[in-house]
C-alpha positions as CSV (number, residue, x, y, z in Angstrom):
1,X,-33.1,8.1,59.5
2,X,-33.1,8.3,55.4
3,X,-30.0,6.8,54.1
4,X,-28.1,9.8,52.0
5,X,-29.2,10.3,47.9
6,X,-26.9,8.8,45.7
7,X,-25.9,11.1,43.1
8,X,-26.9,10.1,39.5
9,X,-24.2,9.5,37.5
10,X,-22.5,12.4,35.3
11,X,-20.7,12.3,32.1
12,X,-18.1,14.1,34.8
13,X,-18.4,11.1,36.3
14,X,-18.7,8.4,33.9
15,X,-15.7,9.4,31.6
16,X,-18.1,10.2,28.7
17,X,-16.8,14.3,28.8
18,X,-13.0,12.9,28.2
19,X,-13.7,10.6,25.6
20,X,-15.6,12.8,23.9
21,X,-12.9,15.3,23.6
22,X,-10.5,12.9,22.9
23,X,-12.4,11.9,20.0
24,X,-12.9,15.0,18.7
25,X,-9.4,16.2,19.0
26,X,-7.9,13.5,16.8
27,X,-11.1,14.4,14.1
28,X,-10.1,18.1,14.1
29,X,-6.6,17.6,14.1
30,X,-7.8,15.1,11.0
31,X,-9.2,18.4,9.5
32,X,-6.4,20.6,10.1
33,X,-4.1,18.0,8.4
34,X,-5.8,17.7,5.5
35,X,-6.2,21.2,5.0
36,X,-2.5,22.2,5.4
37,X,-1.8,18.9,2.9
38,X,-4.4,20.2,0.2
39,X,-2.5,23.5,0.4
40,X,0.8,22.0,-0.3
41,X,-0.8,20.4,-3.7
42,X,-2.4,23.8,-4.6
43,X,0.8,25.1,-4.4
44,X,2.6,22.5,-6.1
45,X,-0.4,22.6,-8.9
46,X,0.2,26.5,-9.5
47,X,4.4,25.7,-9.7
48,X,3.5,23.5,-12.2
49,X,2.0,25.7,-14.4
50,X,3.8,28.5,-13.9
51,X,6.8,26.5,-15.2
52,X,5.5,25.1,-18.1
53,X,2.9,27.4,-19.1
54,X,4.4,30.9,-18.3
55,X,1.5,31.4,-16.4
56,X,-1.2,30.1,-14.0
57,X,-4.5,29.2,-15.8
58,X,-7.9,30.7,-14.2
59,X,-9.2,27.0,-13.2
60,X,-5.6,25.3,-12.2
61,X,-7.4,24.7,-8.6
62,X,-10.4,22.6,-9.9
63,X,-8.9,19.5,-10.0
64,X,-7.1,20.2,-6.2
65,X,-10.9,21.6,-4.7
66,X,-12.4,17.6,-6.3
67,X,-10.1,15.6,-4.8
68,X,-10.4,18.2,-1.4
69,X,-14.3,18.0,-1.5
70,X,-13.9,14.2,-1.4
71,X,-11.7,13.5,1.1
72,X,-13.6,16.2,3.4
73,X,-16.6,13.9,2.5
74,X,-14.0,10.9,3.8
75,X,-12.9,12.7,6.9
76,X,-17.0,13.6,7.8
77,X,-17.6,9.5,7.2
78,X,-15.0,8.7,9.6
79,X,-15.9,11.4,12.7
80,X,-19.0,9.8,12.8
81,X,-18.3,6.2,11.7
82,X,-14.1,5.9,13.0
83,X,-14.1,8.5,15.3
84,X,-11.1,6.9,17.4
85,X,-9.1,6.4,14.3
86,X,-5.9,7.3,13.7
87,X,-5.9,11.3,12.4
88,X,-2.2,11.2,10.3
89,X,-3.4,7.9,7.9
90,X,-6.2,9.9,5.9
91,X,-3.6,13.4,5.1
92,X,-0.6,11.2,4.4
93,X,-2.4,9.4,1.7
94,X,-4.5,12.5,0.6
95,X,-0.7,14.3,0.0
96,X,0.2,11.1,-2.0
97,X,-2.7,11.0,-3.6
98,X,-3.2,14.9,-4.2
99,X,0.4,14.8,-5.9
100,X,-0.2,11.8,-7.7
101,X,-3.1,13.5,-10.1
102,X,-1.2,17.0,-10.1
103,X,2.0,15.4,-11.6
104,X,-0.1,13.0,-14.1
105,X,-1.8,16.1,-14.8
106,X,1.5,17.9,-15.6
107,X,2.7,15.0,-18.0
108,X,-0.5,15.7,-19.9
109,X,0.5,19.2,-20.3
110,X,4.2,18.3,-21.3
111,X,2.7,16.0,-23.9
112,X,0.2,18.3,-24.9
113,X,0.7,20.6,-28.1
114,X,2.2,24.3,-26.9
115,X,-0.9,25.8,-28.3
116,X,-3.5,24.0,-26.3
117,X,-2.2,23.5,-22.5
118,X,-3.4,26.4,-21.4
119,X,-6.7,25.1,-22.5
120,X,-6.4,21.6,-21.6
121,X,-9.8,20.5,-20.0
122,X,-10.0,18.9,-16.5
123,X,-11.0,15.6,-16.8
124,X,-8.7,14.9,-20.0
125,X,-5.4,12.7,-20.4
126,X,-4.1,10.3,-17.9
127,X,-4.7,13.5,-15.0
128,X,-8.5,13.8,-15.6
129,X,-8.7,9.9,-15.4
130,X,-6.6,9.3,-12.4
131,X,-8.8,12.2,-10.8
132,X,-12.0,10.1,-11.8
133,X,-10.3,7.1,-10.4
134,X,-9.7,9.0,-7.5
135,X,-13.3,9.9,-6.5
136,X,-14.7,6.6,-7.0
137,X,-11.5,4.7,-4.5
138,X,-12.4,7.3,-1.8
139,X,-16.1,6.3,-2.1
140,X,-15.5,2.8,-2.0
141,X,-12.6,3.1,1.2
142,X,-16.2,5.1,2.8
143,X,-18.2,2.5,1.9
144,X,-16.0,-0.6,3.2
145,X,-16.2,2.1,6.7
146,X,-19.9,1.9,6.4
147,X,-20.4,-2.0,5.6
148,X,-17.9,-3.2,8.1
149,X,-18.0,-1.6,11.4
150,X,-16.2,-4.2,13.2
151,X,-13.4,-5.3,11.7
152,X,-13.3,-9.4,13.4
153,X,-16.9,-9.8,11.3
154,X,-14.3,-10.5,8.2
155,X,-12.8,-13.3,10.1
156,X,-16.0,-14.8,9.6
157,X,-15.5,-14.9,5.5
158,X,-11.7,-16.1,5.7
159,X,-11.8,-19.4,3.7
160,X,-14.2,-17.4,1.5
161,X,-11.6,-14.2,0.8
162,X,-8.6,-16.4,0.9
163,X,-10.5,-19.0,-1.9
164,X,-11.3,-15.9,-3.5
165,X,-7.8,-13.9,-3.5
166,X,-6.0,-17.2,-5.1
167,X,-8.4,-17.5,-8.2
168,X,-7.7,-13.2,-8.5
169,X,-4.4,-14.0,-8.5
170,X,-4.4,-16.7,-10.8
171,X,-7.1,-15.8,-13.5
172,X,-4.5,-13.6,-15.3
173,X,-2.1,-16.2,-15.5
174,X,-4.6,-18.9,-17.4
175,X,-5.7,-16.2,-20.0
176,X,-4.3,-15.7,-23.3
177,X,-1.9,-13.0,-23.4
178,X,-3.8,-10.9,-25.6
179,X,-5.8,-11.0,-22.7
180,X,-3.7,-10.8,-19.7
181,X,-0.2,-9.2,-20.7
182,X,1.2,-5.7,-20.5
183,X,4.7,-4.5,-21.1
184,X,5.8,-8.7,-20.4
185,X,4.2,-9.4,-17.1
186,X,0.8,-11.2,-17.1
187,X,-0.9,-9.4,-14.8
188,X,-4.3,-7.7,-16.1
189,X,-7.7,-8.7,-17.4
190,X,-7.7,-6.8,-20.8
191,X,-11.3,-6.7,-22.7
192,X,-11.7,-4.0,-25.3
193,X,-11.0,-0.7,-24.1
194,X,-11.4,-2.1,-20.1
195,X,-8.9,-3.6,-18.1
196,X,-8.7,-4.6,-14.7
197,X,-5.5,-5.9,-12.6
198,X,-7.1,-8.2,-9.7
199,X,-4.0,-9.1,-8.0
200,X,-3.8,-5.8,-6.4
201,X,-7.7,-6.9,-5.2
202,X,-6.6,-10.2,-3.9
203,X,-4.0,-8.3,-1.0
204,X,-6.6,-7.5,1.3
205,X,-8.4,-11.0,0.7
206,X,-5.3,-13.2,1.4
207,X,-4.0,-11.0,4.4
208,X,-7.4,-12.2,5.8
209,X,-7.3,-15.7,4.6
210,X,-3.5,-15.3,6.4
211,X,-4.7,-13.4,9.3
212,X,-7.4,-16.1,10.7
213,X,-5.3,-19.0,9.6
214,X,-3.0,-17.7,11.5
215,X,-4.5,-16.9,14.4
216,X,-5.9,-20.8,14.5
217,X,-3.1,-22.3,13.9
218,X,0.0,-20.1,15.6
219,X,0.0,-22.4,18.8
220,X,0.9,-25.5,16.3
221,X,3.5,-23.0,14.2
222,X,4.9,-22.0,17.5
223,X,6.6,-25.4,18.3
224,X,10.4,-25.9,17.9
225,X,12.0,-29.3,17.2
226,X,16.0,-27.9,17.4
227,X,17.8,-24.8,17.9
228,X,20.6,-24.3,15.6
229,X,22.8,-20.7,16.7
230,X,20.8,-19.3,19.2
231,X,17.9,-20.4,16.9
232,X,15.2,-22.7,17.4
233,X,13.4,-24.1,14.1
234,X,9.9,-25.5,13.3
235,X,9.5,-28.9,13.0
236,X,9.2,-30.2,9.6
237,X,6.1,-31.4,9.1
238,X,5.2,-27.8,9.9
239,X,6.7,-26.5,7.1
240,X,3.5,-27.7,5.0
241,X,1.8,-23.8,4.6
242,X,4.9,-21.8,4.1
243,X,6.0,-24.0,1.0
244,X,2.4,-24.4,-0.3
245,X,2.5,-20.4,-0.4
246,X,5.7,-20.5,-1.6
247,X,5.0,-22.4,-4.3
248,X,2.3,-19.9,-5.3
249,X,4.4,-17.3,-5.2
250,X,7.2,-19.3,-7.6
251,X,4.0,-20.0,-10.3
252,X,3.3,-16.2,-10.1
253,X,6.6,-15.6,-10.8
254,X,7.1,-18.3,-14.0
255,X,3.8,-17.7,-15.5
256,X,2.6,-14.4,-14.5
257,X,6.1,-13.1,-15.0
258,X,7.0,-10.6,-12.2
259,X,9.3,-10.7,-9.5
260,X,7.2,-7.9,-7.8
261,X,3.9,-9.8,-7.5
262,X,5.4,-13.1,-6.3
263,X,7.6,-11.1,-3.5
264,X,4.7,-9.2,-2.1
265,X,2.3,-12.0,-1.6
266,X,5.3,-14.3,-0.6
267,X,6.8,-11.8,1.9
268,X,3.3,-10.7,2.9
269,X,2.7,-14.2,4.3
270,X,6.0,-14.8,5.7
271,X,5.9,-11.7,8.1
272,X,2.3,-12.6,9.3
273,X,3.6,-15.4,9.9
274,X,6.6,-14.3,12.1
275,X,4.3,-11.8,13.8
276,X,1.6,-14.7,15.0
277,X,5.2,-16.6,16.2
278,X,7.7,-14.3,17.3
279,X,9.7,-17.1,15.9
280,X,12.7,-15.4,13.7
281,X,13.4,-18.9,11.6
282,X,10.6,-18.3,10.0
283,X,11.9,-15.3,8.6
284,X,15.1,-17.0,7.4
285,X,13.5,-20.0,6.1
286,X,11.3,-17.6,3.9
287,X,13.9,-15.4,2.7
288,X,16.4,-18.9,1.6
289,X,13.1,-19.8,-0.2
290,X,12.3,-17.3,-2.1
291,X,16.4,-16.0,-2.8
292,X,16.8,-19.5,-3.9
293,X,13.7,-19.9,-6.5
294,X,15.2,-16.6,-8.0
295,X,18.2,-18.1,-8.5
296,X,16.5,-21.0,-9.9
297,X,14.5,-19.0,-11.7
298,X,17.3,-17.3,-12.8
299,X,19.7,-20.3,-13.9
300,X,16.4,-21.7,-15.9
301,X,15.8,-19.0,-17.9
302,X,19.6,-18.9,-19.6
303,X,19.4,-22.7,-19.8
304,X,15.7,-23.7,-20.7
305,X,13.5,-20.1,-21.9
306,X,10.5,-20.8,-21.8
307,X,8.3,-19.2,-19.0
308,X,11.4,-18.6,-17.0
309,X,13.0,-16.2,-20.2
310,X,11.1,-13.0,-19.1
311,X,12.8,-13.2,-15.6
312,X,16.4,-13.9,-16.8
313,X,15.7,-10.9,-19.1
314,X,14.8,-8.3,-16.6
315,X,17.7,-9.6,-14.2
316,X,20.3,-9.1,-16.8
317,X,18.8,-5.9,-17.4
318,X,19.3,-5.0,-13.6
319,X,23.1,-6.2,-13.7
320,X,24.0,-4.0,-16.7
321,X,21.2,-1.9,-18.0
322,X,23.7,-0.1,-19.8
323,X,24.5,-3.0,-21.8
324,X,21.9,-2.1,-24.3
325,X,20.8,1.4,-23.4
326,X,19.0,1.6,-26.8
327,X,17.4,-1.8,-26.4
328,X,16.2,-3.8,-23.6
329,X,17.9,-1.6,-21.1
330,X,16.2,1.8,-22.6
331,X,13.4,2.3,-19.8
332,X,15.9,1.8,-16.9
333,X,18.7,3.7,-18.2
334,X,16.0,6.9,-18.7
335,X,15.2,6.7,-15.3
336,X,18.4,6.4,-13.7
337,X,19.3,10.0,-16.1
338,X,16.3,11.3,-14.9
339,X,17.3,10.6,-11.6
340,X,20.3,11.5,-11.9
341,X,19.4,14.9,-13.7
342,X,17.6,15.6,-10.4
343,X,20.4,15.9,-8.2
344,X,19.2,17.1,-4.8
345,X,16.8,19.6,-5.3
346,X,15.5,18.8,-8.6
347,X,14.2,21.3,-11.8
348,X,11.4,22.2,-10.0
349,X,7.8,21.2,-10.6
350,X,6.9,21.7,-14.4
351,X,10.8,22.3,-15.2
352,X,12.2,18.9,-15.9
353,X,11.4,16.4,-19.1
354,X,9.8,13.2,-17.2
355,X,7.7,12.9,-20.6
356,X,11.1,11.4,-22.0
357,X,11.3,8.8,-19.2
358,X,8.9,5.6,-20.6
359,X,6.0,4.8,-18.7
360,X,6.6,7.5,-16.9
361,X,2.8,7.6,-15.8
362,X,2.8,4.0,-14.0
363,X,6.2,2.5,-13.3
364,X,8.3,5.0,-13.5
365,X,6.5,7.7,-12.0
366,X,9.2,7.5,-9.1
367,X,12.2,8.5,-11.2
368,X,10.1,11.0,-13.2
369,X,9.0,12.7,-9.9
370,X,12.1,12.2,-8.5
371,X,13.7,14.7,-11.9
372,X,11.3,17.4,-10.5
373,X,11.6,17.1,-7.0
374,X,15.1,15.9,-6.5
375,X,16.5,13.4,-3.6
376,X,15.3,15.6,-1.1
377,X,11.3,15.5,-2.5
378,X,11.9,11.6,-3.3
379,X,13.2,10.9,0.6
380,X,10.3,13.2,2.1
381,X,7.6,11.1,-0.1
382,X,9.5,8.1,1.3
383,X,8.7,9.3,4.7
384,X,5.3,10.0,4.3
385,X,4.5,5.8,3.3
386,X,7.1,5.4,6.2
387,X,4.8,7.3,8.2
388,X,1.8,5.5,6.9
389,X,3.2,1.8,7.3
390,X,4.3,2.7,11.2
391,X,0.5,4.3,11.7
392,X,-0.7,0.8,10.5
393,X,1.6,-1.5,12.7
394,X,0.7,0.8,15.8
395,X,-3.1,0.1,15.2
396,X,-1.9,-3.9,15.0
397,X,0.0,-3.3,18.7
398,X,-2.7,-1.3,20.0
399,X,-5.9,-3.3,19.0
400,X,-6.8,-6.2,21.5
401,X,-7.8,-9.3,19.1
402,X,-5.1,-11.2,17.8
403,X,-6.9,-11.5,14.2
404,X,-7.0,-7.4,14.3
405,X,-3.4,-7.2,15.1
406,X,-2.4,-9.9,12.4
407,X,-4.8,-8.2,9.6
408,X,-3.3,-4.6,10.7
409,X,0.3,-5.8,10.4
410,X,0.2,-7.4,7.7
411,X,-1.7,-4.8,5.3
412,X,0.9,-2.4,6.8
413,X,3.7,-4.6,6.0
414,X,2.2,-5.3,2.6
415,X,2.1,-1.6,1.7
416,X,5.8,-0.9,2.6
417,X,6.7,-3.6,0.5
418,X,5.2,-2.6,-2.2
419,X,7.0,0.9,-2.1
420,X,10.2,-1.3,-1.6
421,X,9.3,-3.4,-4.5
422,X,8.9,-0.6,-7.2
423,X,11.3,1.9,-5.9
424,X,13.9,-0.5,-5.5
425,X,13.0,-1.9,-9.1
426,X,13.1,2.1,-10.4
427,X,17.1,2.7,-8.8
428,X,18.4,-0.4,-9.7
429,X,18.5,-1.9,-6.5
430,X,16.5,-5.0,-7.6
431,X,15.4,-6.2,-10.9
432,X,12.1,-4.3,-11.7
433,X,8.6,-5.3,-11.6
434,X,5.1,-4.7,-12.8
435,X,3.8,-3.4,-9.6
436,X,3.0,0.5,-8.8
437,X,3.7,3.2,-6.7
438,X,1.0,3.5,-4.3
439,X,-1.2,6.5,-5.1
440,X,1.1,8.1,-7.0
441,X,1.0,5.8,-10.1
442,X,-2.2,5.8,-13.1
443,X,-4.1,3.2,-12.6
444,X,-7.8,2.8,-11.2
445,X,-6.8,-0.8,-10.1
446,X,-4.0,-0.2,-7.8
447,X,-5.8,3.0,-6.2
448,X,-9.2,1.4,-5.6
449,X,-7.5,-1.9,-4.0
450,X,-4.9,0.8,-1.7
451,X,-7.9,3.0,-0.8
452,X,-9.8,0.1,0.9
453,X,-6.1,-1.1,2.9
454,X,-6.3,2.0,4.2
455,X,-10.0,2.2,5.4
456,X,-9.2,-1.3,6.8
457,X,-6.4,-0.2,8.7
458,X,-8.6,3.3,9.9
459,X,-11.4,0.7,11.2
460,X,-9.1,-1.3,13.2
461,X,-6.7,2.0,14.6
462,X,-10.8,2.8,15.4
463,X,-11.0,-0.1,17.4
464,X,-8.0,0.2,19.1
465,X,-8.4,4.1,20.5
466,X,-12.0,3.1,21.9
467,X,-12.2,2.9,25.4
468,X,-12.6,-0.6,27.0
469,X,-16.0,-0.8,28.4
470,X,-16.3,-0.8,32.0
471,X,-13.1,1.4,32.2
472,X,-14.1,5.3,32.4
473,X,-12.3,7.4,30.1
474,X,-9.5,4.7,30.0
475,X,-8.3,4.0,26.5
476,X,-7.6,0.6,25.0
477,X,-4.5,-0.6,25.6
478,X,-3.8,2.3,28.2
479,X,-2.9,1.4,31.6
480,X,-6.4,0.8,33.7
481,X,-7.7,0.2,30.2
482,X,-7.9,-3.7,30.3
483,X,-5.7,-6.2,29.4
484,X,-3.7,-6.0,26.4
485,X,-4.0,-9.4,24.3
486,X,-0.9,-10.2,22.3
487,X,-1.7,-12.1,19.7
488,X,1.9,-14.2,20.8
489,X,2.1,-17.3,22.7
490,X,5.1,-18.7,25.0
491,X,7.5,-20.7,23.6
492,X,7.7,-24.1,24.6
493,X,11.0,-25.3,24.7
C-alpha cells in the first residue's frame, strides 16, 4: 500500500498570501496619506496667494507637484526596500515639510516688491532654497534606506559614530567666531557664502554611540546601592558616563552658547539611559544636573561674563522680555504679538505680517505660523510631531533587538525634544535657543540631518512589522510571533 502524497506547500499554506497583503496595505494606505497631505498644501499654497496677491498665479502648484514627485519617489523606495514600515511617519513629515516651503515661500512674497510677486520665480528666496534642500534630504533619507538594510549593522560602527558625533559637535566651538557664530550661538561652520551646522549631524551618531553603549553596559547601570523614597539609586562609581556626558553638555552650553544644543544631547542620553534601566533615578539625577549647571551657568554669567555672558543674557531676556522691547528683548516680544495677534484662528494664510517678526524664517517660524494659523493650526502641527515621536517609540517597543529599541527611542525622544526646545524657547516658556523647528524652519542642515532620523526610524518600524521566520503569517511581536526581547533586565535588589 503507497503511503498518501503530501501536498506541496502553498502560499495558502505557508502564510506568504497574508503577509503579502499585509504589506501592501500599509504601502497603499502610505499612498493614500500622502496624497490627501499633498492636497492640504495645495490648498494651503493657493490661500496663500489668493491673500496676498489678489489672485492665484498660473504656476502656484509647481513647487507643491516637486516636493509630491519626490516623496512618491520616497514612498516607491520604501514598498520595495521597507515594506513593513510604518505608513503614518512618511505623510506626517511630508505635511510638515510641504508647509514648511509653502510658508517660506509666502515670506518671500511678503518681502517681495508689490510689482513683482506675481512673477516671483520658483526656485528664488529662502522658498526656492528650502525646496532645493528639500529634494536633496529626501534623496539622502532613500539612500541611507538603500545602504543600510538592517539597522543592528550600525552597531558595528558605534565607537566610530559616537568618536565622530563629539568632534561634530565640538569643531564649532574651537573655530573663530567669524567662523562659527550666528545670531550669538556658536553653532555653524561658516566659509564664504557656505555654511554648515554639524551638530544637528552628530544626533543620529551619538544616539548610536548611546544606543550600543548602552546595550553593553545596562546590566552594570542596572545595579542599586540604596533606595531613598521608594527609590533605589546607582552606585556611585556608576555615575562615571552620565557626568562625563554631562559635562559635554555644560561646555556646549559655555562655549557654544545655547541652552538648546546642550539640553538635547544631555536629555537625549539621559532617557536612553532610563529606557536600557527602567531605573527612574536616572531621570532625576539628570534633570538636578543639568537644572543645576543652569543655575550655575546662570549665577556665572552676572558675576564673571565671560563665556557664561551670552546665557545670563538670554535668561534675563526670558524673565522680562519686555524689559527692553526695543533692545535685547525685540525678537521675543515680536513673536509673542504675533502670537498673540493670532488668537485662535489666526489671519488666515497670506493675511498676517510674519515678515515683521525677526528671523522669522528659522527661529521664529513657530510664532510667525502660529499669526496665520492661530492656536488651533499651532496645536494641530503639534500633534502631527506628537504623532511622529509616538510612531517612533512604537517601532522601539515592537522591534526585538535591544540596540533597535534603544536607537528607535532615543531618535524619537530626540525629535520631541527638539520641538519642546524651540517652541518652548518661541512662547516664553524657557529661555530660547539656536535650534530649529523640524521641517518647518530654512535651513538645509537641520532638514538633511531630520530626513535621515526619520529613514532610521522607517528601517527599524520595517524590522519590527516583518514576520518572525519560522512563524506563518505571524508578525513580530504578535502573539505566536516569537518572543518579544525587552531590551530591560531584572532588578537586583
Amino acid at each position: 500500500m503507497t503511503a498518501p502524497a503530501v501536498p506541496a506547500p502553498t502560499p495558502a499554506t505557508t502564510g506568504e498570501m497574508p503577509r503579502v497583503r499585509e504589506s501592501s496595505g500599509r504601502r497603499n494606505a502610505e499612498l493614500a496619506l500622502l496624497i490627501f497631505v499633498m492636497l492640504l498644501v495645495l490648498a494651503y499654497s493657493a490661500t496663500v496667494e489668493a491673500t496676498a496677491l489678489d489672485t492665484i498665479t498660473g504656476d502656484f502648484w509647481v513647487p507643491v507637484a516637486l516636493v509630491a514627485g519626490v516623496f512618491l519617489g520616497l514612498h516607491v523606495v520604501i514598498r520595495f526596500l521597507a515594506p513593513y514600515a510604518d505608513p503614518a511617519i512618511v505623510p506626517a513629515v511630508a505635511l510638515l515639510n510641504g508647509l514648511g516651503v509653502a510658508f517660506l515661500r509666502r515670506i518671500d512674497l511678503a518681502f517681495a516688491d508689490a510689482n513683482e510677486r506675481a512673477d516671483l520665480p520658483i526656485f528664488s528666496g529662502v522658498g526656492g532654497r528650502q525646496l532645493a534642500w528639500t529634494l536633496i534630504a529626501v534623496v539622502l533619507a532613500a539612500g541611507l534606506l538603500i545602504i543600510v538594510r538592517d539597522h543592528r549593522a550600525v552597531s558595528r560602527y558605534a565607537y566610530t559614530l559616537g568618536l565622530v558625533g563629539i568632534i561634530l559637535v565640538m569643531i564649532p566651538a574651537v573655530l573663530p567666531s567669524q567662523f562659527s557664530e550666528i545670531n550669538g550661538a556658536k553653532l555653524w561652520i561658516r566659509v564664504g557664502g557656505f555654511q554648515i551646522q554639524p551638530g544637528e549631524f552628530a544626533k543620529l551618531a551619538l544616539v548610536s554611540f548611546f544606543a550600543y553603549y548602552l546595550v553593553r553596559k545596562r546590566e552594570v547601570l542596572s545595579l542599586a546601592s540604596r533606595r531613598f523614597l521608594g527609590i533605589d539609586f546607582p552606585r556611585g562609581r556608576d555615575l562615571g558616563p552620565v557626568v562625563a556626558v554631562w559635562l559635554l553638555s555644560l561646555m556646549v552650553l559655555v562655549f557654544e552658547k545655547d541652552l538648546g544644543t546642550a539640553l538635547l544631547y544631555f536629555g537625549m542620553f539621559v532617557v536612553i539611559l532610563y529606557v536600557a534601566t527602567e531605573r527612574v533615578s536616572w531621570l532625576i539625577i539628570g534633570l538636578l544636573l543639568f537644572f543645576g549647571g543652569a543655575v550655575l551657568a546662570y549665577v556665572l554669567g552676572a558675576s564673571v561674563g565671560g563665556p557664561f555672558a551670552n546665557f545670563y543674557q538670554r535668561a534675563e531676556i526670558w524673565m522680562d522680555p519686555f524689559a527692553k522691547p526695543y533692545d535685547d528683548g525685540y525678537q521675543m516680544v515680536q513673536s509673542l504679538l504675533g502670537l498673540g495677534t493670532g488668537g485662535l484662528f489666526g489671519a488666515g494664510p497670506g493675511g498676517g505680517q510674519p515678515n515683521k517678526i525677526p528671523l522669522v524664517v528659522s527661529d521664529f517660524v513657530f510664532a510667525g505660523l502660529g499669526e496665520e494659523i492661530g492656536l488651533f493650526g499651532l496645536s494641530a502641527l503639534l500633534v502631527v510631531y506628537l504623532l511622529i515621536a509616538e510612531r517612533g517609540l512604537r517601532a522601539g517597543l515592537a522591534v526585538r533587538d535591544s540596540f533597535g529599541k534603544l536607537v528607535a527611542g532615543g531618535l524619537a525622544f530626540t525629535l520631541g525634544l527638539q520641538v519642546f526646545v524651540i517652541v518652548g524657547g518661541v512662547t516664553g516658556l524657557i529661555p530660547l535657543t539656536g535650534q530649529t523647528t523640524p521641517f518647518l524652519s530654512a535651513g538645509g542642515s537641520s532638514l538633511m540631518a531630520n530626513w535621515l532620523i526619520i529613514a532610521m526610524l522607517l528601517r527599524i518600524s520595517d524590522a519590527a512589522g516583518r514576520p518572525v521566520t519560522g512563524a506563518p503569517g505571524g508578525r513580530a511581536g504578535a502573539a505566536g510571533g516569537g518572543p518579544r526581547h525587552s531590551c530591560m533586565v531584572p532588578r537586583r535588589r
